[in-house]
C-alpha positions in Angstrom: 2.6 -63.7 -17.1 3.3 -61.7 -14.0 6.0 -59.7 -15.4 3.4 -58.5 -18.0 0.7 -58.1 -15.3 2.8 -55.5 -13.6 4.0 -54.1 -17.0 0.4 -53.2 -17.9 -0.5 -51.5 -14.4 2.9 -49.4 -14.8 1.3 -48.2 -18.3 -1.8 -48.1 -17.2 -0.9 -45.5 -14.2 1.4 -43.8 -17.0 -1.2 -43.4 -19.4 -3.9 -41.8 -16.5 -0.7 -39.6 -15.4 -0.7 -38.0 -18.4 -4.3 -38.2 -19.8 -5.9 -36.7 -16.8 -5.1 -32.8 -16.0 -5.9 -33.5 -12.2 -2.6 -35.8 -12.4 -0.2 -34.3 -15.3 -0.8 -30.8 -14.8 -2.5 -29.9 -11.8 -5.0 -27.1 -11.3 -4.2 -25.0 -8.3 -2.0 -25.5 -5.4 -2.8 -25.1 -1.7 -0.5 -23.2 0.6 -0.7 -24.1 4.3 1.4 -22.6 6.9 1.3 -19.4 9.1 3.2 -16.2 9.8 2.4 -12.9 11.6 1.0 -9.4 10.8 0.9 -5.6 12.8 -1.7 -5.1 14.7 -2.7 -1.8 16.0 -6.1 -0.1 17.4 -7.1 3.4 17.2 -10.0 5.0 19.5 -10.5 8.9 19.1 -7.6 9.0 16.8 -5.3 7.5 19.2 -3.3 4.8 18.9 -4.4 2.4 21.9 -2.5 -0.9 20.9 0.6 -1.6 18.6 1.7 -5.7 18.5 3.0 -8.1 16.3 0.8 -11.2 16.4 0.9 -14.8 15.0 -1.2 -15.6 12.0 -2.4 -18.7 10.8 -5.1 -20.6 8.8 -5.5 -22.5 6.1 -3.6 -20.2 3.6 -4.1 -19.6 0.0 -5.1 -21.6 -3.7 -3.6 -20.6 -6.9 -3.6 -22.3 -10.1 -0.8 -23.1 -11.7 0.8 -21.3 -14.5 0.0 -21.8 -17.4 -2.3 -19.7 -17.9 0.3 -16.6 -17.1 -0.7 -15.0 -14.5 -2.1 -17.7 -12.7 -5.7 -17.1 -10.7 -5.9 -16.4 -7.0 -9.1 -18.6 -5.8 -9.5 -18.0 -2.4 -7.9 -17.0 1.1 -7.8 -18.2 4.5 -6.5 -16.6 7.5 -6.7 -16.2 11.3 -5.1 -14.8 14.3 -3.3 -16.4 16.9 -5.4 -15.8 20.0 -3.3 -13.4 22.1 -4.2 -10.9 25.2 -2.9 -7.3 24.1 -1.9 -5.0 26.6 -4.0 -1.5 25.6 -2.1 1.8 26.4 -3.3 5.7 26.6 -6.8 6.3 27.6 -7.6 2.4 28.0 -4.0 2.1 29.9 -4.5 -1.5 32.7 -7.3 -2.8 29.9 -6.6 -5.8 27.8 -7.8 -7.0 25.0 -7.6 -10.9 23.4 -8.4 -10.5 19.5 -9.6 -13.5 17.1 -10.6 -13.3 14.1 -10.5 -15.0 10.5 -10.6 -13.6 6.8 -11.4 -15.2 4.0 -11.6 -14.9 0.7 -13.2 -17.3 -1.9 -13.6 -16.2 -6.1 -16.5 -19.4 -6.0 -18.9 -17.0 -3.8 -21.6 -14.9 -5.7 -19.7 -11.0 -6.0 -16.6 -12.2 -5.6 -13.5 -10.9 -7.8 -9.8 -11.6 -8.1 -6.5 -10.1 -10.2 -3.2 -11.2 -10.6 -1.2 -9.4 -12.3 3.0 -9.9 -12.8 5.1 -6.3 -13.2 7.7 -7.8 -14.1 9.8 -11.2 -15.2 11.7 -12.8 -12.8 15.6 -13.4 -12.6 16.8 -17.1 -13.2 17.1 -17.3 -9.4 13.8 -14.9 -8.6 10.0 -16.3 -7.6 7.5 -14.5 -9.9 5.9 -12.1 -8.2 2.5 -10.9 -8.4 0.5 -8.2 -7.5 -3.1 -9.1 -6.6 -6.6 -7.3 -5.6 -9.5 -9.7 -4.4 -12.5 -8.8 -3.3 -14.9 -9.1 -1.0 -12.6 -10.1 1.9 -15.0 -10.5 5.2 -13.7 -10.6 8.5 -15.5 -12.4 11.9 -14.0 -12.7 15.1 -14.4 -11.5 19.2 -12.6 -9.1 21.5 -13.1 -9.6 25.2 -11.9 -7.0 26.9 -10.9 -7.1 30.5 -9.1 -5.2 33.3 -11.3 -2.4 34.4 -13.7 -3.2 30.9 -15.0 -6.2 31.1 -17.1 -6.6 27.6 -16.8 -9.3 25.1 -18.4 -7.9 21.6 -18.2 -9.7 18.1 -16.4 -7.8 15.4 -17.5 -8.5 11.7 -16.6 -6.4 8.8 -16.7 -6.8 5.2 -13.3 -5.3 3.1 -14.7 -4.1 -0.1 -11.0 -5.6 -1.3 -8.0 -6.9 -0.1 -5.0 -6.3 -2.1 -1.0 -7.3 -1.9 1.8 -9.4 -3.4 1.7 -13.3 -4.3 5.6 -14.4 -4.4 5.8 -18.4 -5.8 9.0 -19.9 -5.1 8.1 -23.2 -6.6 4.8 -25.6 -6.7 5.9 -26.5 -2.9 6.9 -23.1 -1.7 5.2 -19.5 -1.7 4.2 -16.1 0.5 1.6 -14.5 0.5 1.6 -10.7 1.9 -1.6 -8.4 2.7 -1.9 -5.0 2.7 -3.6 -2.8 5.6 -7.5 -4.3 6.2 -9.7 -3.2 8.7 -10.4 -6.2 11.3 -13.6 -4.5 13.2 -14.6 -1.8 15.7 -15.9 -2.0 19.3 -18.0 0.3 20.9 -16.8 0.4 24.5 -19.3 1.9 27.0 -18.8 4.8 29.9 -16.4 3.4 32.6 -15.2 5.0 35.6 -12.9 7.9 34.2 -13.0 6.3 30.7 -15.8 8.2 28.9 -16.6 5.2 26.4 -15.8 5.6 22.5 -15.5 3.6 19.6 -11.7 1.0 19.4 -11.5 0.2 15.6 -8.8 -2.7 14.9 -6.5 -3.0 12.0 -3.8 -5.2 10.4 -1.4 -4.7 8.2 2.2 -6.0 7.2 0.2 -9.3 7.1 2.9 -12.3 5.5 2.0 -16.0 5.3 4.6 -18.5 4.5 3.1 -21.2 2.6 4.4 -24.7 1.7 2.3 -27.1 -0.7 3.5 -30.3 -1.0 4.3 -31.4 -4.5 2.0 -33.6 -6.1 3.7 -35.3 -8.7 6.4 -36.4 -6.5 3.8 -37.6 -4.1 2.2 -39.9 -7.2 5.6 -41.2 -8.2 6.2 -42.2 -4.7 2.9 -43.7 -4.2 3.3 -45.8 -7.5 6.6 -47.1 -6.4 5.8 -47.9 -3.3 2.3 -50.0 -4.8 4.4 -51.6 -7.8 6.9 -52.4 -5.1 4.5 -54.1 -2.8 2.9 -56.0 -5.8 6.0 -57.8 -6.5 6.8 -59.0 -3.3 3.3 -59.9 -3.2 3.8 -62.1 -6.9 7.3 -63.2 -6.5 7.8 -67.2 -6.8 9.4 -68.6 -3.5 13.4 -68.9 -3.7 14.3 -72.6 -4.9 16.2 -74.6 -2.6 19.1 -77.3 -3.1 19.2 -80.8 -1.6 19.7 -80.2 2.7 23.6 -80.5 3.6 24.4 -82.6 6.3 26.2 -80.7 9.2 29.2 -83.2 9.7 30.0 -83.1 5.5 
């Protein structure tokens, strides 16, 4: 009787595994990780500021294939808050930089394109080229050392375009092209005659991982059916006691 209890919760979980699409074949896949991108600034024309910085956030969602190509649904990322050394006219100024963009095709306006050039080796992740659009950016940049202004920086990309490289469903990068992250106007100070610092990134790559949901479901069914048998199994019969001196 228990034996064909469990038998019909096994099929049971194998007939919703492959019935429903959110467990056989799963919609999108989030990739969560971090990686870093060029920063530089520019006021008058002049470079001011030229680091490599830390990038996280929450990462990126893309269906899975098929349909080929897949969709790009939305993007998530942010700086690593670090204090920048500025050089040339703002030389002993500092700046620390935050700031997120995002990206999301559910928002009224919103676009996306994947497109893939060409098919991949045996061995190759596809690779595809993408242009999403609006791609907003918010942060602040407190400047200090001679400057001391904090100012908000928001600016709205008209796109956002790069490559998409999927390893597996547990394993992808994402890498961004040159977007423009905001401008501060600095006021008069001292020698410095004010002007406007516009900040950019570019060389932007995010390592994602994703873990894999259908190995997570098989695990999580194992480990339940497993638990429900210990649960159900009939306590070990025992034979007459022995006598220690027999």
């Amino acid at each position: 009787m228990e034996a064909r209890a469990l038998g019909a919760f096994l099929t049971a979980c194998t007939a919703l595994t492959v019935a429903n699409p959110a467990y056989a074949t799963f919609y999108s896949e989030e990739f969560h990780g971090g990686g870093t991108f060029h920063l530089t600034a520019t006021l008058d024309g002049s470079t001011v500021a030229d680091a490599t910085v830390g990038l996280r956030g929450q990462g990126f969602n893309i269906s899975d294939p098929p349909p080929t190509p897949p969709t790009l649904y939305s993007i998530s990322l942010a700086s690593d808050s670090n204090t920048i050394p500025l050089s040339g006219t703002l030389s002993g100024v500092s700046v620390q930089l935050s700031w997120s963009l995002t990206f999301d095709l559910f928002q009224p306006g919103s676009a996306s394109s994947l497109d893939e050039p060409r098919q991949p080796g045996p061995f190759d992740p596809h690779t595809y080229d993408y242009t999403v659009g609006p791609a907003p950016v918010s942060g602040v940049a407190i400047f200090t050392g001679g400057i001391n202004l904090g100012s908000a920086i928001d600016v709205s990309n008209p796109t956002a375009s790069g490559q998409v490289l999927v390893y597996n469903v547990v394993y992808a990068t994402l890498h961004m092209d040159e977007v423009t992250l905001g401008s501060v106007d600095l006021p008069p100070s001292g020698s410095f005659p004010g002007g406007v610092v516009t900040f950019k990134a570019d060389r932007l790559e995010f390592i994602g991982q994703s873990p894999e949901p259908g190995t997570a479901l098989l695990v999580s069914l194992g480990l339940l059916s497993t638990a429900w048998a210990r649960a159900h199994r009939p306590p070990a019969s025992r034979g007459p006691r022995r006598s220690p001196y027999w």
